[in-house]
VOPAGU-2260 file (C-alpha; in pm, 1 decimal, decimal comma):
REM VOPAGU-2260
SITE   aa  ch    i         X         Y         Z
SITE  UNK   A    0    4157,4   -3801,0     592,0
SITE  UNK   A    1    3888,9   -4053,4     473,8
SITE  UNK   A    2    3523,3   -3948,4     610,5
SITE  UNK   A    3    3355,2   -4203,8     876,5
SITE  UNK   A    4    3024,5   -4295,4     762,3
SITE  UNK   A    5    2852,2   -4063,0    1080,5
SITE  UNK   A    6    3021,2   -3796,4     960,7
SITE  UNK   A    7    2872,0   -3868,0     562,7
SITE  UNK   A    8    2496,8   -3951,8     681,9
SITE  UNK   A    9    2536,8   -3578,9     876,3
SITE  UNK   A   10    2581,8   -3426,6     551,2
SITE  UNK   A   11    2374,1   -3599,4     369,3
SITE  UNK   A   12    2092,7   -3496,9     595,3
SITE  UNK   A   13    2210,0   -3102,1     609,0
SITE  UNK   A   14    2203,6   -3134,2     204,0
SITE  UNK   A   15    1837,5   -3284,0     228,9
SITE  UNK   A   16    1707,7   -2995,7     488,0
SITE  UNK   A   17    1854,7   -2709,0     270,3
SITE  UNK   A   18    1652,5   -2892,9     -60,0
SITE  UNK   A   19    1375,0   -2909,8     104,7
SITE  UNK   A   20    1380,8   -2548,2     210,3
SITE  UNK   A   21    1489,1   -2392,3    -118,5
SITE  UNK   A   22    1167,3   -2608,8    -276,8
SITE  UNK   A   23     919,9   -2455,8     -90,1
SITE  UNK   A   24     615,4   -2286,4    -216,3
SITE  UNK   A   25     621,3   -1940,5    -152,2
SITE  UNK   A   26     267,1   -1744,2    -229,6
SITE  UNK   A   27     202,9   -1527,3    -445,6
SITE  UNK   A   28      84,2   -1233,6    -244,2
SITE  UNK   A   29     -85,2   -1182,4      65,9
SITE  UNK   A   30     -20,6   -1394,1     405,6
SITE  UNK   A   31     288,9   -1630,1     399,2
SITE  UNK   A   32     156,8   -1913,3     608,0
SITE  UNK   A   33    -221,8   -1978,6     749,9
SITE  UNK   A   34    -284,6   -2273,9     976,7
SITE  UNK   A   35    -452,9   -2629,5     749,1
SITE  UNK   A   36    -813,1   -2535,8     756,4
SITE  UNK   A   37    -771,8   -2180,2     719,2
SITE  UNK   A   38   -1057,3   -2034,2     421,9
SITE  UNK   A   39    -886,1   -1884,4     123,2
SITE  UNK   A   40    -936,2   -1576,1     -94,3
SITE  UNK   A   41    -846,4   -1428,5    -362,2
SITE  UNK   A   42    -843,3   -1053,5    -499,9
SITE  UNK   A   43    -830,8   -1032,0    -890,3
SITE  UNK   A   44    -725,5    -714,6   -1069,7
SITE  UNK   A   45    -794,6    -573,5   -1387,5
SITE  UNK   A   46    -455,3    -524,9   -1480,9
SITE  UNK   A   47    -120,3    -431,7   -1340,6
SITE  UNK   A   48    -154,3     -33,9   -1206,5
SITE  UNK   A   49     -41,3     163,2    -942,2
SITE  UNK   A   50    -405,9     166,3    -837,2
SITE  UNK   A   51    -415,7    -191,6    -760,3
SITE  UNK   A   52    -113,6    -173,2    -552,0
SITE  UNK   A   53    -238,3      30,8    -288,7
SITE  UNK   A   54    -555,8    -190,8    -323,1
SITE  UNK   A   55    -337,9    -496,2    -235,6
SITE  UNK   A   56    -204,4    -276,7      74,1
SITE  UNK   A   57    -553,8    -341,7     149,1
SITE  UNK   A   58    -599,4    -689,5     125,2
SITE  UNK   A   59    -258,1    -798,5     281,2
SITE  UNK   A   60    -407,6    -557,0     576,1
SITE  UNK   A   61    -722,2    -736,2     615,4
SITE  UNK   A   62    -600,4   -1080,6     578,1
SITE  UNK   A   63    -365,6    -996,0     848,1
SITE  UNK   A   64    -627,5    -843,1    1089,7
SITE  UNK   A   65    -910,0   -1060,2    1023,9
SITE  UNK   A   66    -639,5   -1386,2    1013,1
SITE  UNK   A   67    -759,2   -1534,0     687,1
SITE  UNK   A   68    -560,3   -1620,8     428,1
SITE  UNK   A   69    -600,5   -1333,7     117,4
SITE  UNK   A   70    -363,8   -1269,3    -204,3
SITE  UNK   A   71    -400,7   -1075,8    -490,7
SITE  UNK   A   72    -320,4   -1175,0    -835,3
SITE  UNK   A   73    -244,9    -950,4   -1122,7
SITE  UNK   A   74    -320,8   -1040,5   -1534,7
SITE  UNK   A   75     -30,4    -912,0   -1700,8
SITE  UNK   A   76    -185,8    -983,6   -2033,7
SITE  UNK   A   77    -563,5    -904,5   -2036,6
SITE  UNK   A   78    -862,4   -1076,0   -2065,0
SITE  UNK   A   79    -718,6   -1465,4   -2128,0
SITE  UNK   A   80    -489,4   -1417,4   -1841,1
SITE  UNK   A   81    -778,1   -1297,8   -1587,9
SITE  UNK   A   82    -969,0   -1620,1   -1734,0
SITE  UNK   A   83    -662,5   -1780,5   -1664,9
SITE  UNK   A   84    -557,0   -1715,0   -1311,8
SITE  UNK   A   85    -963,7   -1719,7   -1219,8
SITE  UNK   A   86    -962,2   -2104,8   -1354,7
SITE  UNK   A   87    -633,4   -2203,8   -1169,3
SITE  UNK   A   88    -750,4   -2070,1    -837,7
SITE  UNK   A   89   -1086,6   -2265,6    -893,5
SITE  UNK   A   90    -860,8   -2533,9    -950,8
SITE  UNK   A   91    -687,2   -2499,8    -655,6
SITE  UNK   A   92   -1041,7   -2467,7    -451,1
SITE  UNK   A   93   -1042,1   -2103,4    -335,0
SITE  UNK   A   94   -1305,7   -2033,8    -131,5
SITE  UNK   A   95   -1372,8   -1658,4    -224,7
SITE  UNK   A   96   -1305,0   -1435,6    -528,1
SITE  UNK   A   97   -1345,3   -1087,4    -561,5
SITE  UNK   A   98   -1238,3    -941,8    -947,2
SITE  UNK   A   99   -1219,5    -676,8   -1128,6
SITE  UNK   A  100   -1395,6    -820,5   -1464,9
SITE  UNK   A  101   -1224,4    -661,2   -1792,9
SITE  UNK   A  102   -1512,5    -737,6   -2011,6
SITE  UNK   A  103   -1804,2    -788,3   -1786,2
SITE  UNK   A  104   -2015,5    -844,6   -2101,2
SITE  UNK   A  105   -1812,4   -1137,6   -2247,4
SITE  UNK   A  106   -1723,8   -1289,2   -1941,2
SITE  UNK   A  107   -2079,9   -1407,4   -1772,6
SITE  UNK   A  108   -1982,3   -1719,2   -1834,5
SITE  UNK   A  109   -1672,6   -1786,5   -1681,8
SITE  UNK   A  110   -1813,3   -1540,4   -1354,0
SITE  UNK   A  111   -2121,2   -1773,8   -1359,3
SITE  UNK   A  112   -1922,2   -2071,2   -1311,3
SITE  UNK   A  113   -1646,0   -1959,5   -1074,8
SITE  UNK   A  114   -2008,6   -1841,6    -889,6
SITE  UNK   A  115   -2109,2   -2246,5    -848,2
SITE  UNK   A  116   -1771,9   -2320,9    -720,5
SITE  UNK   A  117   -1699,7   -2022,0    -496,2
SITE  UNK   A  118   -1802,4   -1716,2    -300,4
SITE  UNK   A  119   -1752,1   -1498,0    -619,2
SITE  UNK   A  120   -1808,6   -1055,1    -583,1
SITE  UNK   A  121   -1689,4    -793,5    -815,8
SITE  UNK   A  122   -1494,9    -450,0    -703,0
SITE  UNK   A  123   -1412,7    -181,4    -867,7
SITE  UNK   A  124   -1614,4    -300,5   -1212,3
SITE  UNK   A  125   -1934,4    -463,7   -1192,9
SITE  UNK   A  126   -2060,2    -770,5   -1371,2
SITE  UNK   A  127   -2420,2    -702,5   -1339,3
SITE  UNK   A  128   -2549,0    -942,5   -1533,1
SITE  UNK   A  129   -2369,9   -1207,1   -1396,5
SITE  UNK   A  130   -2396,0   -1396,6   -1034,9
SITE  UNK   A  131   -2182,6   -1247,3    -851,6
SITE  UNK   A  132   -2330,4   -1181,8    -489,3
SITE  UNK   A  133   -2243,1    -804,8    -495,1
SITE  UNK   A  134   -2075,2    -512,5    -622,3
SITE  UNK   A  135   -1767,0    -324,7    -410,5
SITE  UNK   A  136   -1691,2      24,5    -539,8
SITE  UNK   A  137   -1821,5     333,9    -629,8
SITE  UNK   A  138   -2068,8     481,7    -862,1
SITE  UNK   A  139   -1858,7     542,9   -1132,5
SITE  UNK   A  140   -2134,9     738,4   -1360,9
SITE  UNK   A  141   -2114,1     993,9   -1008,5
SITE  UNK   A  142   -1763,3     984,6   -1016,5
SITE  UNK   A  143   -1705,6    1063,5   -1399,6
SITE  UNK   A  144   -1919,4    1363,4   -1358,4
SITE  UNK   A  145   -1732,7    1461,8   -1080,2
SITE  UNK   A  146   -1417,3    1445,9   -1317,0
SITE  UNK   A  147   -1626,4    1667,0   -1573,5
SITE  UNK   A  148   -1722,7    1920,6   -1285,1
SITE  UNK   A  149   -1322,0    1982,1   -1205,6
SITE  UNK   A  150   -1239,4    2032,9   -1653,9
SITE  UNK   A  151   -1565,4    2300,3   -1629,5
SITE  UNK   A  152   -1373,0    2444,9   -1370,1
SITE  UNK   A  153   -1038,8    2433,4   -1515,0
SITE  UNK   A  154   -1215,2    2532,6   -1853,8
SITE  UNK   A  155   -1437,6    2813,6   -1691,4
SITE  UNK   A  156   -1481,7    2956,7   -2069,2
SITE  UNK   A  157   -1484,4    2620,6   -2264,1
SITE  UNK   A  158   -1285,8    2475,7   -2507,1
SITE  UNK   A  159   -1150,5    2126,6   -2702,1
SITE  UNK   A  160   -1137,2    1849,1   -2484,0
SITE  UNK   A  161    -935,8    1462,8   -2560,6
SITE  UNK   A  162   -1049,8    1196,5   -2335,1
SITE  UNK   A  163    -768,7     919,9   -2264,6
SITE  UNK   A  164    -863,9     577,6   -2118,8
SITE  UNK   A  165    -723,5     227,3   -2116,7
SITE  UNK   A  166   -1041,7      60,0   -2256,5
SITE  UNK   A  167   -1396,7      93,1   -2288,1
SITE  UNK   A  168   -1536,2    -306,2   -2202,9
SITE  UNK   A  169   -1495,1    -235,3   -1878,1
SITE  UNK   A  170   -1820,8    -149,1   -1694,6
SITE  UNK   A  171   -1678,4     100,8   -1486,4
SITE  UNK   A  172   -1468,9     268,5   -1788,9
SITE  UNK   A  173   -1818,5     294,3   -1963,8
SITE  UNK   A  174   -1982,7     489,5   -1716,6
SITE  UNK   A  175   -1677,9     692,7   -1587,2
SITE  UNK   A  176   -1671,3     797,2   -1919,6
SITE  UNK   A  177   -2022,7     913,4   -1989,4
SITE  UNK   A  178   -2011,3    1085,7   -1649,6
SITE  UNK   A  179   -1750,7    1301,1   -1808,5
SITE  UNK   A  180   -1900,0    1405,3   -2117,6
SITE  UNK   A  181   -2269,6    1429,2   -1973,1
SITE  UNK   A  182   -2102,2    1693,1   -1669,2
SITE  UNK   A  183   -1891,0    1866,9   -1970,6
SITE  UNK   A  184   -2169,1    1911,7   -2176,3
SITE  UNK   A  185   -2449,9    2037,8   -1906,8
SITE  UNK   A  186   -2641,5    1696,1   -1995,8
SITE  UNK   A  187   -2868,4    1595,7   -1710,4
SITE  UNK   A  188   -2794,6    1235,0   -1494,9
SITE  UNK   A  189   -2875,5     973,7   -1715,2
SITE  UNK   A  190   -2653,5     663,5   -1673,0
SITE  UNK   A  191   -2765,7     533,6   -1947,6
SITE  UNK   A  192   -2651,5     800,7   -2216,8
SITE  UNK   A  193   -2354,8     646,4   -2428,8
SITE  UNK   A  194   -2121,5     830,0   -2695,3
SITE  UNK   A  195   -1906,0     663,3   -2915,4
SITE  UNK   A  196   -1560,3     706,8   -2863,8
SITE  UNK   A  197   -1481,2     858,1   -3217,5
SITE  UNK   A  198   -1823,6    1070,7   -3235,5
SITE  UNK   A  199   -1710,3    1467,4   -3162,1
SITE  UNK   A  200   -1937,7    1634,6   -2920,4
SITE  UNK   A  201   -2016,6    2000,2   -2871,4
SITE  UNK   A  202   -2252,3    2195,1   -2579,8
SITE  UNK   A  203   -2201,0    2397,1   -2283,8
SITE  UNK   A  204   -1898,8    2602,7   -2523,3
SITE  UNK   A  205   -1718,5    2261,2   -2472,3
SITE  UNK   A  206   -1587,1    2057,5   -2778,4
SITE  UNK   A  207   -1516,4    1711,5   -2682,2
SITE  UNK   A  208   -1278,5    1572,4   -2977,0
SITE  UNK   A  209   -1333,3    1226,8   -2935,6
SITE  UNK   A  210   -1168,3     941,1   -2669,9
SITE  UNK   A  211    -885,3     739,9   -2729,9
SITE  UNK   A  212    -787,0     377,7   -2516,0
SITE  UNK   A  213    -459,2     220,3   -2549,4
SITE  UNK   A  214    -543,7    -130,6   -2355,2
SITE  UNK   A  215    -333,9     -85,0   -2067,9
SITE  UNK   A  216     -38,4     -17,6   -2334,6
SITE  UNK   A  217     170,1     274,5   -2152,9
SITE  UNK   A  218     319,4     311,1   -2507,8
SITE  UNK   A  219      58,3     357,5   -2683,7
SITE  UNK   A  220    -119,3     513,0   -2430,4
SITE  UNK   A  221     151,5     802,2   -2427,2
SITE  UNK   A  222     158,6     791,9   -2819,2
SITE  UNK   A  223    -225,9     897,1   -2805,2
SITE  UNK   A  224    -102,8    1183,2   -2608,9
SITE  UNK   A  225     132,6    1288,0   -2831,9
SITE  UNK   A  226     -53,8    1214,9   -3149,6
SITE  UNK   A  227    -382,9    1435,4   -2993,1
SITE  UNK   A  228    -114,1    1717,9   -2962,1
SITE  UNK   A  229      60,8    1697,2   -3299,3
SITE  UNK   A  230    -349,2    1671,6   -3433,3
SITE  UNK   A  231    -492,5    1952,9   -3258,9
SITE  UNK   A  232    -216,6    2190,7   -3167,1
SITE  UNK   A  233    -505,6    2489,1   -2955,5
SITE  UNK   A  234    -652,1    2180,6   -2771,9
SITE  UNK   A  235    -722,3    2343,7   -2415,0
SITE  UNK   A  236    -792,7    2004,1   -2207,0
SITE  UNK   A  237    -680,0    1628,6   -2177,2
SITE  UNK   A  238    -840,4    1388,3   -1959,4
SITE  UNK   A  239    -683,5    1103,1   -1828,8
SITE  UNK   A  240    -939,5     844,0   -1684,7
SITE  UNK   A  241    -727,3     528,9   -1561,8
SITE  UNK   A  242    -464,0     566,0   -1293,3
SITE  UNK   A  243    -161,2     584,3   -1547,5
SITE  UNK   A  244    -315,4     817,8   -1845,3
SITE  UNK   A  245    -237,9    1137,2   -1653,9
SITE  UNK   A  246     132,7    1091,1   -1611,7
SITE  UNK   A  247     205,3     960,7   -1972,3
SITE  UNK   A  248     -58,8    1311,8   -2067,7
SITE  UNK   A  249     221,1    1508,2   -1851,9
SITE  UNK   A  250     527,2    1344,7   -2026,6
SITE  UNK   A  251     407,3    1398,1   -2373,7
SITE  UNK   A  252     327,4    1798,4   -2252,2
SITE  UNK   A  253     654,7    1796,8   -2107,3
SITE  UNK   A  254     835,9    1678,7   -2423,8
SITE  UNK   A  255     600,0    1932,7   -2627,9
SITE  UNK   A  256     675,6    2189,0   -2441,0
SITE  UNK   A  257     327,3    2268,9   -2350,0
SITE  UNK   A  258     305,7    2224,7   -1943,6
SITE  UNK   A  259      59,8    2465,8   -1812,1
SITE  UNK   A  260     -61,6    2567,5   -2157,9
SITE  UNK   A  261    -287,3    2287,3   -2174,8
SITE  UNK   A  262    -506,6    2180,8   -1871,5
SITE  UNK   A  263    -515,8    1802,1   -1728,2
SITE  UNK   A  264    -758,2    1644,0   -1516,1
SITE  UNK   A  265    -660,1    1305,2   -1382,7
SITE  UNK   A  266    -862,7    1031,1   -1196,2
SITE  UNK   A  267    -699,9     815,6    -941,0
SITE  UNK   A  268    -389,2     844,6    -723,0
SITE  UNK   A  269     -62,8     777,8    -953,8
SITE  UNK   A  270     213,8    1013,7    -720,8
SITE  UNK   A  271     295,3    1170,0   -1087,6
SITE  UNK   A  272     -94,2    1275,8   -1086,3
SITE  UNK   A  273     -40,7    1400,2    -731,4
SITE  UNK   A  274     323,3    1580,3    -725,8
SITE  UNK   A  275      95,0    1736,7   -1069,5
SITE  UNK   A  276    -170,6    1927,3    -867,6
SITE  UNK   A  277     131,2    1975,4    -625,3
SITE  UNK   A  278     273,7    2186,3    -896,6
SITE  UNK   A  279     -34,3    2313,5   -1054,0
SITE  UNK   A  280      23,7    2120,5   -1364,7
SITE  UNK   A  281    -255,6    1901,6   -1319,0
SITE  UNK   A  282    -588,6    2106,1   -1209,1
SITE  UNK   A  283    -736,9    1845,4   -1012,0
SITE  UNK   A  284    -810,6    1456,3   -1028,0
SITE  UNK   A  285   -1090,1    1201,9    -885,4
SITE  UNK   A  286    -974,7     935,5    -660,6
SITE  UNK   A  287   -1150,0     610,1    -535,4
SITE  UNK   A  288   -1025,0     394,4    -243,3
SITE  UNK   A  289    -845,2     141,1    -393,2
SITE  UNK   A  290    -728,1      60,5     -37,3
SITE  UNK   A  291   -1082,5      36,1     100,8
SITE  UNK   A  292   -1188,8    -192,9    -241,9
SITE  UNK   A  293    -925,6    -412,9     -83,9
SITE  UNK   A  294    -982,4    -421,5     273,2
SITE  UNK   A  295   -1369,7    -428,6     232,7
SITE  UNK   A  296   -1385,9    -728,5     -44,0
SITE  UNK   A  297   -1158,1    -987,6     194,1
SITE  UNK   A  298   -1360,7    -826,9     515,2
SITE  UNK   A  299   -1701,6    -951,2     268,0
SITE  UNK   A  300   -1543,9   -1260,8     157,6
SITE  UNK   A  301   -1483,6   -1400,6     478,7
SITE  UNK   A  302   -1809,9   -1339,2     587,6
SITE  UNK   A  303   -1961,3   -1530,8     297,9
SITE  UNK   A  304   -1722,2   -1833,4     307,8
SITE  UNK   A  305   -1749,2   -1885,9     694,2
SITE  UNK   A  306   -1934,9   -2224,0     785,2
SITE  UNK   A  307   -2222,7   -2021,2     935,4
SITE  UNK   A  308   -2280,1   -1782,6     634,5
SITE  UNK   A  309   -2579,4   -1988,0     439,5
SITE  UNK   A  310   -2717,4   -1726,6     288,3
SITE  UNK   A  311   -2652,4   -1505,5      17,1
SITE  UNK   A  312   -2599,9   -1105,5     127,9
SITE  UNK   A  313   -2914,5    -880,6     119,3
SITE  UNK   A  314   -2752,8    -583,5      -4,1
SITE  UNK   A  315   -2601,8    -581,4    -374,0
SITE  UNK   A  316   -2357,8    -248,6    -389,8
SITE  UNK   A  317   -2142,5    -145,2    -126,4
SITE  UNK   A  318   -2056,7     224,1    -192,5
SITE  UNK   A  319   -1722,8     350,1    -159,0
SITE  UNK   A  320   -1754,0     708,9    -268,0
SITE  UNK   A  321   -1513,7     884,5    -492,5
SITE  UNK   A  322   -1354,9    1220,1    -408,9
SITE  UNK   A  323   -1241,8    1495,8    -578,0
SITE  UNK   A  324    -853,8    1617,5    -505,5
SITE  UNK   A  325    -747,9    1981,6    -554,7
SITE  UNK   A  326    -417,8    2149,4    -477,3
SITE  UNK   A  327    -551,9    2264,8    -145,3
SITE  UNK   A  328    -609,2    1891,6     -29,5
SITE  UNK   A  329    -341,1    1683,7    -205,0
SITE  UNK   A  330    -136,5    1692,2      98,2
SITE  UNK   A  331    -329,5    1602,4     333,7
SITE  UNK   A  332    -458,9    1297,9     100,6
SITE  UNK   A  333    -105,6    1188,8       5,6
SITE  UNK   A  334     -16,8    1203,2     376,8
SITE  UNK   A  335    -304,3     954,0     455,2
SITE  UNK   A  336    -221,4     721,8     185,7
SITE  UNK   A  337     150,6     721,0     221,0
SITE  UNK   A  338      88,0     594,5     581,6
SITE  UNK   A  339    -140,1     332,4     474,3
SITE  UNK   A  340     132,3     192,2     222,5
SITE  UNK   A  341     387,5     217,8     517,0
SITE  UNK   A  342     606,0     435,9     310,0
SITE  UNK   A  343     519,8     781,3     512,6
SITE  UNK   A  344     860,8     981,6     545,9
């Protein structure tokens, strides 16, 4: 039966609806839709982690409870796709950034000009010398020495010690790192000490062998595990300073055979890390609040981009302190943070 030309213009019309709807923009994170008007913002990682998941819990939370609309955006590829994705949402006039800067040092230029165009912080690493209005996060000097108390107290009669971390441009890597070897060593505070990653340390009957970054390479960063074992077969500690360095230190001890006969000491959250001290595999790690990072920075942001806000915030550092996680409280802490993800059994 031929078609009447109603019945063709009623499917032509369905057809252009269901185009329409297949071709729209979805974001990329954070609130679907916010009303024309709304302020944007924008949280910018450091990388792609396990960490910055739960801090993105955090951010979908406040955008959702404070109704503005927030996403977070994660460089897959370093330092030139940071630069990227912070040029793109300039481009796309964002009203607020907060970012994790990989290389604070080399990147005052590109943080001083998002700065003129938008509400710009930092979280988790700082960008001192740059404009940015303030600093979210914690004291990560503190917090590495924190990490070095828990390997003196796995280590109570010293020993060889292999620091593992992603990379050492970061501000916060820097001085988590220090914190660690000035608490090993029985240095006093001094956030200003630096050791090079390859120079060997000794003090306090400690022997710190050196410290070895991968650049957010999970193979390479479990190859430097491996590689530190097959080097120094009676090491007695490894340290794994960014979220994803403890499990890939607990794989290679696992495929060595050496669980339990070497000590680990983790920082951050990773449920390997966690299901670890669980066990009593992993003696004890330092966590932040990624969650908090999250919540806090869109919480600041919309402060600072709201039509009344004129001036720019008195205080420079909010502090979100770090904690230290033993078997005795790793329940209770997974617990809390499994309900804040929404994945509590």
């Amino acid at each position: 039966m031929k078609p009447s030309p109603r019945s063709l213009l009623a499917v032509a019309t369905l057809l252009s609806l269901s185009l329409g709807a297949c071709q729209k923009p979805t974001p990329i994170s954070g609130n679907a839709e916010t009303s024309k008007g709304t302020k944007k913002v924008a949280f910018v990682t450091n990388g792609v982690a396990s960490f910055w998941t739960i801090a993105e819990a955090g951010v979908k939370a406040a955008g959702q409870d404070l109704g503005i609309s927030a996403q977070t955006l994660m460089p897959v590829e370093g330092i030139s796709d940071q630069k990227r994705i912070i040029e793109d949402l300039l481009t796309r006039g964002i009203d607020g950034i907060a970012v994790s800067p990989i290389d604070p040092a080399n990147q005052t230029e590109l943080l001083n000009a998002a700065a003129k165009r938008a509400k710009l912080i930092t979280t988790d690493s700082d960008a001192p010398k740059s404009d940015r209005l303030l600093y979210i996060g914690m004291d990560n000097y503190k917090a590495g020495r924190m990490c070095g108390e828990l390997v003196r107290e796995a280590m109570p009669s010293g020993g060889s010690v292999m620091i593992f971390i992603g990379r050492l441009e970061q501000d916060n890597a820097k001085r988590r790192r220090q914190g660690v070897i000035d608490a090993i060593l029985g240095r006093p505070e001094n956030g200003d000490n630096f050791d090079g990653p390859n120079d060997v340390l000794e003090g306090n009957g400690f022997k710190i062998l050196g410290t070895l970054t991968d650049q957010f390479d999970r193979a390479k960063g479990k190859a430097n595990a491996e590689d530190a074992l097959a080097k120094y077969p009676d090491i007695g500690c490894m340290v794994g300073l960014f979220a994803y360095n403890p499990p890939l230190i607990l794989e290679a001890l696992a495929q060595a055979k050496k669980i339990n006969s070497v000590k680990v000491v983790a920082f951050d959250e990773d449920d390997a890390t966690l299901d670890g001290i669980a066990k009593g595999t992993v003696h004890g790690t330092v966590v932040q609040n990624p969650y908090l990072y999250g919540y806090r920075s869109v919480e600041v942001l919309k402060k600072l981009v709201e039509p009344s806000s004129s001036e720019a915030p008195t205080e420079k550092f909010i502090d979100i302190p770090a904690r230290q996680i033993r078997k005795d409280t790793v329940e209770a802490f997974r617990a809390d943070l499994q309900s804040k993800l929404g994945t509590k059994k």
